[in-house]
py3Dmol code that shows the C-alpha trace and the ligand (Angstrom):
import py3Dmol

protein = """\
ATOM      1  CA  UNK A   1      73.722  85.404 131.761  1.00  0.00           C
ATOM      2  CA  UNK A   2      72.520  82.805 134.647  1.00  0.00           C
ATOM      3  CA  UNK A   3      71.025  79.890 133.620  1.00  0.00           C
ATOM      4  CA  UNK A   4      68.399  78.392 135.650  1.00  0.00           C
ATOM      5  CA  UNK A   5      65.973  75.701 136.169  1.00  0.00           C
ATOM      6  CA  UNK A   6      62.806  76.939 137.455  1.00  0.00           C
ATOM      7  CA  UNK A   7      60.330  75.343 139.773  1.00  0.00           C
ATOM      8  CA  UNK A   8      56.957  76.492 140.307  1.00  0.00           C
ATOM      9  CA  UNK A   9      53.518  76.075 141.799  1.00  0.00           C
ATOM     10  CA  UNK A  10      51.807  78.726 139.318  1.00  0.00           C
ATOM     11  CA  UNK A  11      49.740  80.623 141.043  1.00  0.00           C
ATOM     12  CA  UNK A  12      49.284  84.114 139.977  1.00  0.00           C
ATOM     13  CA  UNK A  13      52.650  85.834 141.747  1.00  0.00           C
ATOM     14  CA  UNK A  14      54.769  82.417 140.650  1.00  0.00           C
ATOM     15  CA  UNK A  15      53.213  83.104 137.074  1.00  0.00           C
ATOM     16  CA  UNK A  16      53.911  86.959 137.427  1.00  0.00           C
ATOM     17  CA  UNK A  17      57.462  85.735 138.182  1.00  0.00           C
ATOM     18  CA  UNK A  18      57.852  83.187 135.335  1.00  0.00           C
ATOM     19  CA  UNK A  19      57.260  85.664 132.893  1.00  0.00           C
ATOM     20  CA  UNK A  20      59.397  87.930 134.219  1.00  0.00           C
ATOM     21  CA  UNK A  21      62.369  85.473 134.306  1.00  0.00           C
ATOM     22  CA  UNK A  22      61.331  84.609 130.039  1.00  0.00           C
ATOM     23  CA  UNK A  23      61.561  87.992 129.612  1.00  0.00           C
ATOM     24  CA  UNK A  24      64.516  88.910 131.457  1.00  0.00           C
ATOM     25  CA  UNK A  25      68.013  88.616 129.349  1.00  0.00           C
ATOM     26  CA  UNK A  26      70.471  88.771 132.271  1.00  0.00           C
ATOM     27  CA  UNK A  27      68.926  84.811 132.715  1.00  0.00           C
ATOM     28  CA  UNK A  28      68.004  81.719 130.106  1.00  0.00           C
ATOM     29  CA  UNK A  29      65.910  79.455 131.363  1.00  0.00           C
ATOM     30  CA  UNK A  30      66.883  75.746 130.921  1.00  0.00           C
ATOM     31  CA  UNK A  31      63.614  74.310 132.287  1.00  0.00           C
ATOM     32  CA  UNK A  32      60.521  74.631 133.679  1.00  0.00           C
ATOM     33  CA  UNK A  33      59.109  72.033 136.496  1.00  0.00           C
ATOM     34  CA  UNK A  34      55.779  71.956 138.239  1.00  0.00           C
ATOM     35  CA  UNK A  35      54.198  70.799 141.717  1.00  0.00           C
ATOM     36  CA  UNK A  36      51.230  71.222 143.718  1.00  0.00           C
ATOM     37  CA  UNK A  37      50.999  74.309 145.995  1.00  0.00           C
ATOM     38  CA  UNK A  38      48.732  77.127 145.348  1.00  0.00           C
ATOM     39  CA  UNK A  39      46.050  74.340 143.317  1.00  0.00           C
ATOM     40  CA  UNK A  40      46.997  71.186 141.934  1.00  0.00           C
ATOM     41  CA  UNK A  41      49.559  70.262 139.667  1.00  0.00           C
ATOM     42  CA  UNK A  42      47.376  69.887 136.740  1.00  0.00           C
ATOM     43  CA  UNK A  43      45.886  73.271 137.099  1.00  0.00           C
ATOM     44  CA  UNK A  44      49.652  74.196 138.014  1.00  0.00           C
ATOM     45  CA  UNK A  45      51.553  72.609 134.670  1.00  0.00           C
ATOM     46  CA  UNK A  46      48.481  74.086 132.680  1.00  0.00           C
ATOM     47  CA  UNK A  47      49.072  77.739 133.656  1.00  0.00           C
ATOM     48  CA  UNK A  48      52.545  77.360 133.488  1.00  0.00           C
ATOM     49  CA  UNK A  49      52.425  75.873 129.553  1.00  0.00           C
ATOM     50  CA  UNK A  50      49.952  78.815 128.759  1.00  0.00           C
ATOM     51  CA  UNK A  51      52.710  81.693 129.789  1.00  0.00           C
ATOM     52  CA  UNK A  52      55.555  79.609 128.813  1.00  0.00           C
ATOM     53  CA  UNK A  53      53.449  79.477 125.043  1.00  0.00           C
ATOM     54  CA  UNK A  54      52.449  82.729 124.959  1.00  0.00           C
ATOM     55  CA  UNK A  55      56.133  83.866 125.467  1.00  0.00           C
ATOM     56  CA  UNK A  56      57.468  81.381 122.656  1.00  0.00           C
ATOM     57  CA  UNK A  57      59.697  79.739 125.476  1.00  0.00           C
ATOM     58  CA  UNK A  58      60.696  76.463 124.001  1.00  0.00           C
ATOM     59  CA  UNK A  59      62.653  75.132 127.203  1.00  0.00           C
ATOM     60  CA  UNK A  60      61.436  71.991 128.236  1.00  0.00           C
ATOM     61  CA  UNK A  61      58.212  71.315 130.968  1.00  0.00           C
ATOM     62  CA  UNK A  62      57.719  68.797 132.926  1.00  0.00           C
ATOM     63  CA  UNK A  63      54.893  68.119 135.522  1.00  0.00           C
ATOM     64  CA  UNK A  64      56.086  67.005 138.953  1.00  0.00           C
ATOM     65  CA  UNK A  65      55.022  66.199 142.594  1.00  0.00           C
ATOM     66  CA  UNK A  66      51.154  66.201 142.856  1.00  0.00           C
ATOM     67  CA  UNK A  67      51.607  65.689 146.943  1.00  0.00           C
ATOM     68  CA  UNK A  68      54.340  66.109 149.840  1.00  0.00           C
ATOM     69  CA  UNK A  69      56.675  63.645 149.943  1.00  0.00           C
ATOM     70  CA  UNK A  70      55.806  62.299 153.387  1.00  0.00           C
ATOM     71  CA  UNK A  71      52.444  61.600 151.477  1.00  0.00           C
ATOM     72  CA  UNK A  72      50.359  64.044 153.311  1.00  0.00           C
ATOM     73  CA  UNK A  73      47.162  65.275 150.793  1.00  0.00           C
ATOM     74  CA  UNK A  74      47.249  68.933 149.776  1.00  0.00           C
ATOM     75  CA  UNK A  75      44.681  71.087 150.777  1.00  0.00           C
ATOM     76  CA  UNK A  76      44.212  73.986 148.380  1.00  0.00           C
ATOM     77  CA  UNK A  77      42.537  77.313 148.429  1.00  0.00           C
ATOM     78  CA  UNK A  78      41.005  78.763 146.042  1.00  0.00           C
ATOM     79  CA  UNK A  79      39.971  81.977 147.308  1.00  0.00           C
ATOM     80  CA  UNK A  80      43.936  82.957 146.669  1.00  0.00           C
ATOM     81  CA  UNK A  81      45.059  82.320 143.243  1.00  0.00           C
ATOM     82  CA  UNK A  82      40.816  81.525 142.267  1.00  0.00           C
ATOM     83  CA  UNK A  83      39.596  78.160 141.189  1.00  0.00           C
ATOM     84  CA  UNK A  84      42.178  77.702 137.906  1.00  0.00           C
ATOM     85  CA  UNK A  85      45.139  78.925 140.181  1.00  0.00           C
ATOM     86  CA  UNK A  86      45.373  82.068 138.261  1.00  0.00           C
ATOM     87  CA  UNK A  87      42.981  84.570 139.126  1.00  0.00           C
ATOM     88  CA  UNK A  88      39.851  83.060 137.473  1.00  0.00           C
ATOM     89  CA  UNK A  89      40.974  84.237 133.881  1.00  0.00           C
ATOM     90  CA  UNK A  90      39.552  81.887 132.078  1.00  0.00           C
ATOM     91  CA  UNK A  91      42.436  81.465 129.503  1.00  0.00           C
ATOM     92  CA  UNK A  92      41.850  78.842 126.719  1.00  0.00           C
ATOM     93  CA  UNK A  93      43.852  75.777 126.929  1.00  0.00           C
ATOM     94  CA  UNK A  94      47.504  75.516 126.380  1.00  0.00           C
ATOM     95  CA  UNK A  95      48.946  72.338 123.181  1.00  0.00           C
ATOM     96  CA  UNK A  96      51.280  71.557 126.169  1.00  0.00           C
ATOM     97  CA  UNK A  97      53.960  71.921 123.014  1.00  0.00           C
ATOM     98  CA  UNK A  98      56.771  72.097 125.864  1.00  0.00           C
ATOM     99  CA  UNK A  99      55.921  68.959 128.141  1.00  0.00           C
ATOM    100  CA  UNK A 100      58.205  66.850 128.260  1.00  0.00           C
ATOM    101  CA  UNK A 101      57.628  63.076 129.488  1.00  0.00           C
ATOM    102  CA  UNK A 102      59.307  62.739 132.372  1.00  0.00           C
ATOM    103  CA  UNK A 103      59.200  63.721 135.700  1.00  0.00           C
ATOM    104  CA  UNK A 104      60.433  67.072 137.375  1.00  0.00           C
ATOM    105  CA  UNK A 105      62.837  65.372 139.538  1.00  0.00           C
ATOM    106  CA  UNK A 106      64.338  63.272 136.668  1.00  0.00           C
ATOM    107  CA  UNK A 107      64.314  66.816 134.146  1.00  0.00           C
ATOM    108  CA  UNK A 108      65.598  68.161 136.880  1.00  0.00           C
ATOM    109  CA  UNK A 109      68.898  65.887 136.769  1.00  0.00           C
ATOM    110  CA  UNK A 110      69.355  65.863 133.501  1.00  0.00           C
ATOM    111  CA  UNK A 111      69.255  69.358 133.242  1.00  0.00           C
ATOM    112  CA  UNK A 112      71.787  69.104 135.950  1.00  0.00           C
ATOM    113  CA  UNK A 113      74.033  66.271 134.248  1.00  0.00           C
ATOM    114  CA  UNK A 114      74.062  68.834 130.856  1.00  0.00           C
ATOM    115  CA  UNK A 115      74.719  72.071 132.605  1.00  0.00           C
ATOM    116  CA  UNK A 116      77.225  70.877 135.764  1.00  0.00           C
ATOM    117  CA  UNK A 117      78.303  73.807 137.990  1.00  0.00           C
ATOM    118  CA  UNK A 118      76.458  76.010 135.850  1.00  0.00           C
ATOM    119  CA  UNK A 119      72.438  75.880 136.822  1.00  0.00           C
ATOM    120  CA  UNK A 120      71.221  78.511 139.274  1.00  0.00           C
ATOM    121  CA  UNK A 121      67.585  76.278 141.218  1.00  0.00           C
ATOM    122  CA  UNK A 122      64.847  78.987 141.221  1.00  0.00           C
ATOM    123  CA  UNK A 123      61.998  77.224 144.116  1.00  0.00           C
ATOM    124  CA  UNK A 124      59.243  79.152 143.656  1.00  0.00           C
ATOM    125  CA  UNK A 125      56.619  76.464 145.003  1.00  0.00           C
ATOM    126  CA  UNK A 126      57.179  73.464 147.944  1.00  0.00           C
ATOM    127  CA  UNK A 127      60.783  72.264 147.853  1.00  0.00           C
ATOM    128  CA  UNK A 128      59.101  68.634 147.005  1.00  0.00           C
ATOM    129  CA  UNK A 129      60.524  68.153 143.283  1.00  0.00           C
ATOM    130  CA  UNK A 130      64.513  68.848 144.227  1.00  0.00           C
ATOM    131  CA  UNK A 131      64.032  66.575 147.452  1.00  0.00           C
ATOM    132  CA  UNK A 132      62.729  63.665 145.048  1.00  0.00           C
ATOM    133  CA  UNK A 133      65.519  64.748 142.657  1.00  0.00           C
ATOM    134  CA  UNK A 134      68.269  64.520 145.293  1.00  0.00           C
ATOM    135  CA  UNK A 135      66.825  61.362 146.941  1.00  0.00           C
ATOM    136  CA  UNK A 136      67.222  59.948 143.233  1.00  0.00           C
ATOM    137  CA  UNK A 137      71.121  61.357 142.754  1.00  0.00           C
ATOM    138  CA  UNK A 138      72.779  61.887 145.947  1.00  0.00           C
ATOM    139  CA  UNK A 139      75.372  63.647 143.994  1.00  0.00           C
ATOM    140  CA  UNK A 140      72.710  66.205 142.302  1.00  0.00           C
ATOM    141  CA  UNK A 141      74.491  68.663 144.777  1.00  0.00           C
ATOM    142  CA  UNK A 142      78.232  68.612 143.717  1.00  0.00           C
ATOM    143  CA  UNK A 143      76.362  69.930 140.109  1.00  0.00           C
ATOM    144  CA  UNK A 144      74.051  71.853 141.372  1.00  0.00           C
ATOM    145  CA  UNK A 145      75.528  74.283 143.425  1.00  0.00           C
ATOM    146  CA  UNK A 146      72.889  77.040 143.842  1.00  0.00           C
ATOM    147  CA  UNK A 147      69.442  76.948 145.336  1.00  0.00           C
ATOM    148  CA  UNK A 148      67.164  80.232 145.323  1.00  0.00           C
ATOM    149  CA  UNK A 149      63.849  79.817 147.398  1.00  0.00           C
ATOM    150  CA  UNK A 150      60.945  81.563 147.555  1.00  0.00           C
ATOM    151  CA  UNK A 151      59.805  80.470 151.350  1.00  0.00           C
ATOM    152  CA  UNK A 152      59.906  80.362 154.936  1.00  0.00           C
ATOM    153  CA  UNK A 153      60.849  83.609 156.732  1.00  0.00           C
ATOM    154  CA  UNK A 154      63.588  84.440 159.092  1.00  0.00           C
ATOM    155  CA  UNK A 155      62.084  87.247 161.121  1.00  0.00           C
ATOM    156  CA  UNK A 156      58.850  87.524 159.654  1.00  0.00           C
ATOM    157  CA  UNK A 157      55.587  86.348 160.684  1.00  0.00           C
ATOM    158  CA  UNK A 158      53.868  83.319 158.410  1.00  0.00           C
ATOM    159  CA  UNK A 159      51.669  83.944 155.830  1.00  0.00           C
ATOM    160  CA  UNK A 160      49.193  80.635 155.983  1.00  0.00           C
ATOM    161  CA  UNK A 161      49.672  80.516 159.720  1.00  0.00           C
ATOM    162  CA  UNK A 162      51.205  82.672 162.906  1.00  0.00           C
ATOM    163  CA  UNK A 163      54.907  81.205 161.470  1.00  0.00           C
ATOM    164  CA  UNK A 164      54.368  79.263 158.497  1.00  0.00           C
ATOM    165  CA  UNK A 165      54.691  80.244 155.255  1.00  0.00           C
ATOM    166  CA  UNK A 166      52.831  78.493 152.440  1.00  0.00           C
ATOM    167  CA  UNK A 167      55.463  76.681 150.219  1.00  0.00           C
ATOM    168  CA  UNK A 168      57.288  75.884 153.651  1.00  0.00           C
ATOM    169  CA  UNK A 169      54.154  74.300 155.004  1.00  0.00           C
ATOM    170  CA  UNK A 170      52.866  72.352 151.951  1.00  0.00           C
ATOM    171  CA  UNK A 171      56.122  69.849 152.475  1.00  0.00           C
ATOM    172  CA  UNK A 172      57.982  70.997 155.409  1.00  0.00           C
ATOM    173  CA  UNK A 173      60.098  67.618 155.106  1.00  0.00           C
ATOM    174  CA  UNK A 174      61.136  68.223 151.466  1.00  0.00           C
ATOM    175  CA  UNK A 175      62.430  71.501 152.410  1.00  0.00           C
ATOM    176  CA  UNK A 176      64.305  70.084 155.294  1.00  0.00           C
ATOM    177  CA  UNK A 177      65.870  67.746 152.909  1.00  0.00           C
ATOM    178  CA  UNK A 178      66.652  70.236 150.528  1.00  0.00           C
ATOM    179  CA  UNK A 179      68.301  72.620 152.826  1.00  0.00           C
ATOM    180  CA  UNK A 180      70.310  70.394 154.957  1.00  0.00           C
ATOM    181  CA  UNK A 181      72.463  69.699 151.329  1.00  0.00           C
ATOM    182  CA  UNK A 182      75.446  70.654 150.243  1.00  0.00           C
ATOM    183  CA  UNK A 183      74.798  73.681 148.194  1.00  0.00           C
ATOM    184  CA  UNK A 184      74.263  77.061 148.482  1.00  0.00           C
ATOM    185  CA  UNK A 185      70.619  77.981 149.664  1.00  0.00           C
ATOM    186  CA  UNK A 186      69.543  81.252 149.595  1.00  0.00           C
ATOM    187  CA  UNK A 187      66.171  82.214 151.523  1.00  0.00           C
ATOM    188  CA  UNK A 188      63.955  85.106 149.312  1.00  0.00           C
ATOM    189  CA  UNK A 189      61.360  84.614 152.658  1.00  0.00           C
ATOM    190  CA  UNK A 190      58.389  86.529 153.945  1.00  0.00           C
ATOM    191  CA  UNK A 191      60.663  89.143 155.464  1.00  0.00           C
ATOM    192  CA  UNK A 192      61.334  90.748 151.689  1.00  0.00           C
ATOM    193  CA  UNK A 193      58.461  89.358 149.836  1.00  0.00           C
ATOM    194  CA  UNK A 194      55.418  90.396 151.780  1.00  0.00           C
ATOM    195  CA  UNK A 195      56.164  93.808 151.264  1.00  0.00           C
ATOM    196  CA  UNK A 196      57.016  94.276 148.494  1.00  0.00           C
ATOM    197  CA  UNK A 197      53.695  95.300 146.649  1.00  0.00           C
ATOM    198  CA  UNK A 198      52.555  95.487 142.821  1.00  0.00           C
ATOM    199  CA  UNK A 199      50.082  97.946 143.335  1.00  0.00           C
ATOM    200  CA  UNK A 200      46.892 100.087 141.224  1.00  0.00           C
ATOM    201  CA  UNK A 201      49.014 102.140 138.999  1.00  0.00           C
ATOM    202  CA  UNK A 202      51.307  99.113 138.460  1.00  0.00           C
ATOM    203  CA  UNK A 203      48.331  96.893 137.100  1.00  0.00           C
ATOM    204  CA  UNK A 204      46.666 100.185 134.904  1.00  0.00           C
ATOM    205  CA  UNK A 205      50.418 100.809 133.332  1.00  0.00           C
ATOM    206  CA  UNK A 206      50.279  96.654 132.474  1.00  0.00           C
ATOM    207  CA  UNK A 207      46.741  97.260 130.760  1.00  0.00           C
ATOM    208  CA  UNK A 208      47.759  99.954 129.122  1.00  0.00           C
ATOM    209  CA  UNK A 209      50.519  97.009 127.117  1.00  0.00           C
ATOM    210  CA  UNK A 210      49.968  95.198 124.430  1.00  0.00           C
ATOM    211  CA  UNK A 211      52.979  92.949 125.314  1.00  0.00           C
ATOM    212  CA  UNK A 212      52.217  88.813 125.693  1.00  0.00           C
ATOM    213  CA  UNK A 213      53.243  89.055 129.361  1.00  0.00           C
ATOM    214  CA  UNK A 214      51.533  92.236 129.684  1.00  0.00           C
ATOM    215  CA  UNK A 215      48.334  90.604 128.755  1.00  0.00           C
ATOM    216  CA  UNK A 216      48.337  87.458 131.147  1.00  0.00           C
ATOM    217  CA  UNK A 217      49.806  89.694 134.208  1.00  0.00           C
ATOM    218  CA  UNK A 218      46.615  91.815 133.996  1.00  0.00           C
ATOM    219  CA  UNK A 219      44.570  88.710 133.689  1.00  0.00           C
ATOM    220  CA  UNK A 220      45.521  87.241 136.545  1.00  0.00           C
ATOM    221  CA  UNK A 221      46.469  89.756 138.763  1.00  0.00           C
ATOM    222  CA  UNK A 222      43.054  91.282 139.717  1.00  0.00           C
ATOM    223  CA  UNK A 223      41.417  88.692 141.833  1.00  0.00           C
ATOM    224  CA  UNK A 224      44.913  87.775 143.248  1.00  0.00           C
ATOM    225  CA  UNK A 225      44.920  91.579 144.145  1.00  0.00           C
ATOM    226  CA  UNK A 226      41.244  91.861 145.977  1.00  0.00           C
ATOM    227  CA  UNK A 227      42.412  89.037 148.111  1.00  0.00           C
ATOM    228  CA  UNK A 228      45.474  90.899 149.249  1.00  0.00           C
ATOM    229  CA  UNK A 229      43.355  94.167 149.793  1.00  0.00           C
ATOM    230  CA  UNK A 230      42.188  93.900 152.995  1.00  0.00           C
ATOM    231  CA  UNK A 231      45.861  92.276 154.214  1.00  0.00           C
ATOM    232  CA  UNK A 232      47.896  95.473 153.092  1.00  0.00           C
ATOM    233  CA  UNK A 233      44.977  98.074 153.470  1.00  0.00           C
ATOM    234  CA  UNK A 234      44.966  98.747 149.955  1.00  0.00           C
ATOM    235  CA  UNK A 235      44.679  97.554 146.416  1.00  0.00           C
ATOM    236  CA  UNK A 236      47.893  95.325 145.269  1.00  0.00           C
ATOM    237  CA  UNK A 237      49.067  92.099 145.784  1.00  0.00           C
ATOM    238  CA  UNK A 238      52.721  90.568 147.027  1.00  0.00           C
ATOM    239  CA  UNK A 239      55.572  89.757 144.428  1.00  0.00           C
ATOM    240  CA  UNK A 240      56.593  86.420 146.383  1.00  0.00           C
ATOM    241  CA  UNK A 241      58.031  84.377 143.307  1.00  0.00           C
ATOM    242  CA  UNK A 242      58.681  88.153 140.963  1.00  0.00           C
ATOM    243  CA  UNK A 243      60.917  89.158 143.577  1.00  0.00           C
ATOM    244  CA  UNK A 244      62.857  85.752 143.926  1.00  0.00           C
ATOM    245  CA  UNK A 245      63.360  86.008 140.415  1.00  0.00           C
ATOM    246  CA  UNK A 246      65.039  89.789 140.761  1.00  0.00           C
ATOM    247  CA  UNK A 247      67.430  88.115 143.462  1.00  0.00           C
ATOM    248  CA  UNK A 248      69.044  86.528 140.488  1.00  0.00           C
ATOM    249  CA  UNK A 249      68.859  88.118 137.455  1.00  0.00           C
ATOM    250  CA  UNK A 250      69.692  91.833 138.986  1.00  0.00           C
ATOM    251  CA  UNK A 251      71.310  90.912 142.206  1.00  0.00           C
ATOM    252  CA  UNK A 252      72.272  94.353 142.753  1.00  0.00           C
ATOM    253  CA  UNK A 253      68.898  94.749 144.052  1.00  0.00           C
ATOM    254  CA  UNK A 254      69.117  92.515 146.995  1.00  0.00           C
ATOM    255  CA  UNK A 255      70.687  95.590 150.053  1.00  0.00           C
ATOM    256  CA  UNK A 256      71.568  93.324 152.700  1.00  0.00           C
ATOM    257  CA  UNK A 257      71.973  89.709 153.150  1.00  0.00           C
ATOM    258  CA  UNK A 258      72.750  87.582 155.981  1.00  0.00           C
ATOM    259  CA  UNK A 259      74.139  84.339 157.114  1.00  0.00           C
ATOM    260  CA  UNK A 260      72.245  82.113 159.496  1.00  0.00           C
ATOM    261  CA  UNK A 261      71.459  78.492 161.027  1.00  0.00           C
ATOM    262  CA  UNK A 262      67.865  77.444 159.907  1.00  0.00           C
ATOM    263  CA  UNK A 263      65.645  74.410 160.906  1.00  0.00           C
ATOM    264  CA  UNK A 264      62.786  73.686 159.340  1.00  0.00           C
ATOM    265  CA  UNK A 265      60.144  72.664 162.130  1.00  0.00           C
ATOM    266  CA  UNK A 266      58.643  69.224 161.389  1.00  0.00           C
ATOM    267  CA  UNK A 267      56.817  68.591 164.558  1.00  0.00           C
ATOM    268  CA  UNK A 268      55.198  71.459 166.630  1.00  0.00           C
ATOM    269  CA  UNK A 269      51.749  71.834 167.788  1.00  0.00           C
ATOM    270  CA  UNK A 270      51.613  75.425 166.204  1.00  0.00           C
ATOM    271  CA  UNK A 271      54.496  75.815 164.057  1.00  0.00           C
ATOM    272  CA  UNK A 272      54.748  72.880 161.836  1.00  0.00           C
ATOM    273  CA  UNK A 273      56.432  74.534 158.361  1.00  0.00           C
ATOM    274  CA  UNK A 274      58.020  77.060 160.060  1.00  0.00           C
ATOM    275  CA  UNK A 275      61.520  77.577 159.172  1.00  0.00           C
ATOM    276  CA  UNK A 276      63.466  78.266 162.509  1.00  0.00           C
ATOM    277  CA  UNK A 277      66.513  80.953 161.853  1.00  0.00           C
ATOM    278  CA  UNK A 278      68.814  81.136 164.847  1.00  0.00           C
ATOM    279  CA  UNK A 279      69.349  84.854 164.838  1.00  0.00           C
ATOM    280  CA  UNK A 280      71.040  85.238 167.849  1.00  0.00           C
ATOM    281  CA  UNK A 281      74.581  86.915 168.344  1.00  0.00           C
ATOM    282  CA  UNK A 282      76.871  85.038 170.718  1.00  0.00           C
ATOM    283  CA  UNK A 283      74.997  82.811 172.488  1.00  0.00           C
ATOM    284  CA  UNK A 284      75.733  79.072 173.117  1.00  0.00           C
ATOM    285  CA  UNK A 285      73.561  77.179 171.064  1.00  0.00           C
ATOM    286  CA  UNK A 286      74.640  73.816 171.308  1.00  0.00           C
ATOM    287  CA  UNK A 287      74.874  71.169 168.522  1.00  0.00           C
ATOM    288  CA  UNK A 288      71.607  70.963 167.364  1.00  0.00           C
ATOM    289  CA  UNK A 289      72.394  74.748 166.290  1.00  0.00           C
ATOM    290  CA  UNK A 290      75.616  75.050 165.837  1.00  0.00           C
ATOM    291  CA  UNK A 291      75.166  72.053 163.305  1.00  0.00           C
ATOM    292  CA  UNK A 292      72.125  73.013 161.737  1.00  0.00           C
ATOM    293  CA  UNK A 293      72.800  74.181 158.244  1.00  0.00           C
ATOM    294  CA  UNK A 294      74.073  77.639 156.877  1.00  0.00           C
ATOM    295  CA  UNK A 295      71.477  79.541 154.783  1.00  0.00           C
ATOM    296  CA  UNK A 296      71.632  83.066 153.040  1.00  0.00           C
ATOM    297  CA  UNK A 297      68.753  85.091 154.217  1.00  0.00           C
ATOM    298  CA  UNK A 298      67.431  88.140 151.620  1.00  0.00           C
ATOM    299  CA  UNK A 299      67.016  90.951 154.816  1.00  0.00           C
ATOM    300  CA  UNK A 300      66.684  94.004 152.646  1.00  0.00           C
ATOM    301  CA  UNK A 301      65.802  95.257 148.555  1.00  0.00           C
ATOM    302  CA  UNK A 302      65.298  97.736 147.150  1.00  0.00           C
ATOM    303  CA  UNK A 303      61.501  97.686 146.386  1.00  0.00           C
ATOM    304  CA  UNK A 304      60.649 100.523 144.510  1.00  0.00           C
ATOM    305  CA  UNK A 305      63.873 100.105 142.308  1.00  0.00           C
ATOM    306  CA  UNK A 306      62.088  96.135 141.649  1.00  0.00           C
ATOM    307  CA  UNK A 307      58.458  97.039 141.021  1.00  0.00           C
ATOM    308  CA  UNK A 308      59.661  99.651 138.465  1.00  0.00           C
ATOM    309  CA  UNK A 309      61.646  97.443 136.849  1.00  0.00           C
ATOM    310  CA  UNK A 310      59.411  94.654 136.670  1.00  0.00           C
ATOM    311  CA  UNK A 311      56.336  96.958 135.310  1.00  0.00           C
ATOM    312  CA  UNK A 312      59.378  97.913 132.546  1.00  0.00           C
ATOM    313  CA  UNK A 313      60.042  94.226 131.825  1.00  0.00           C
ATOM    314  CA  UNK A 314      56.984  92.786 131.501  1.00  0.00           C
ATOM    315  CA  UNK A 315      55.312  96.030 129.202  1.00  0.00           C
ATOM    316  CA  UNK A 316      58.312  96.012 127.126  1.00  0.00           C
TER     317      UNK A 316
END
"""
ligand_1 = """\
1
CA
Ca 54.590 79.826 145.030
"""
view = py3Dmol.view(width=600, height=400)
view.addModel(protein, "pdb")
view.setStyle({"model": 0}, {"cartoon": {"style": "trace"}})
view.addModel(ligand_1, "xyz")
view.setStyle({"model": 1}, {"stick": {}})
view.zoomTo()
view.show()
């Protein structure tokens, strides 16, 4: 069993993906940590304490970064994950039972300090909470020696613009904090996520469950689903954060992986957020690449092996 720490921007794929992970046994999740993204981190920590309650998780919550950490405001919108971030349910208010009252970054370290070389990071939102967290404790990475990220793409175009993707572009400086540490960082980017598609007969089989996480997937999934229509050419949506969860907790899944250099860009006129993956074989690339730090890229899974097994999981 892998334990992890999850942090997410839920969102109706991040929630699809946290309820996967409490209902997955090959992983026990330590904690729970929120930040803006998809809508703000109110809305955020709210629909992450509703599926975390409705499952009976007891790990601990705690709300985290309401903006990037370069300051910038967050723009949202809603016409993605609907006004409450997921789907325009309308689900009654969580008791918050698992908030805890500190911050993400600081759960985050103490998680850290009580599980050292033992916590797998799950990103499933903007890298802004473990930035803050390592800015706090330098040493976070000797502990924490695994980062799993749900962003960017390698050789993919962007999702929120021609090359960004959207957790890469809501704090493009966090994330190039977070991957030029000393850890292992995996990339789960656009090239595997976008498609890999939950589609009609996935969400009747869900409806047809009377299972907790049943229940909230089919909730939220519809409206998440009509805004994805018209981008795949039929009715389904993208399992960004599902999928990242898969890459740990059945890592036979994951086909092909490789090595590469990444930058995140910080400064272009059109590419701001994107994360830069030197892909090239044998060229020269001089220090500013053959320095830049080594990333594990997710290139192939096996998608119709995933989407059956997350329909199992979550109807179970
Ligand atoms: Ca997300």
């Amino acid at each position: 069993m892998t334990k992890v720490i999850i942090d997410t921007d839920t969102g109706v794929d991040d929630g699809m993906g946290l309820l996967y992970a409490l209902v997955s046994p090959e992983i026990q999740v330590v904690g729970v940590t929120t930040s803006f993204g998809n809508v703000d981190v109110e809305k955020v920590t709210r629909n992450t304490a509703i599926c975390m309650e409705r499952l009976g998780s007891t790990a601990p919550l705690a709300r985290g970064a309401e903006r990037a950490i370069a300051g910038e405001a967050p723009t949202f919108n809603p016409q993605i994950h609907g006004h409450d971030g997921f789907g325009n349910a309308n689900l009654p208010d969580p008791e918050y039972s698992n908030l805890v009252d500190v911050s993400a970054a600081e759960l985050t370290i103490r998680l850290v300090d009580e599980n050292p070389g033992e916590l797998t990071y799950i990103g499933l939102g903007p890298l802004t909470n473990l930035a803050l967290a390592v800015l706090l404790d330098p040493s976070l990475p000797q502990r924490l020696t695994r980062v799993v990220w749900m962003g960017g793409a390698a050789a993919h175009h962007g999702n929120v613009t021609p090359v960004a993707e959207a957790d890469a572009l809501h704090d493009p400086e966090a994330a190039a904090v977070v991957i030029g540490e000393n850890w292992e960082f995996v990339q789960v980017g656009l090239d595997v996520t976008d498609e890999t598609v939950f589609g009609v007969d996935d969400l009747q089989t869900v409806r047809q469950s009377s299972s907790p996480a049943a229940q909230l997937v089919a909730a939220g999934a519809p409206s998440y689903m009509d805004f994805y229509e018209p981008i795949l050419g039929r009715y389904g949506c993208a399992m960004h954060s599902p999928l990242t969860i898969a890459v740990v907790a059945h890592p036979e899944l994951v086909l092909a992986e490789q090595k590469y250099r990444m930058h995140v860009e910080l400064t272009g006129t059109y590419t701001r957020g994107m994360t830069v993956v030197d892909r090239r074989v044998g060229r020269v690339g001089g220090p500013v690449w053959s320095n830049a730090p080594l990333i594990t890229v997710i290139t192939d899974v096996d998608r119709a092996a995933f989407i059956t097994r997350y329909v199992q999981r979550i109807t179970a």
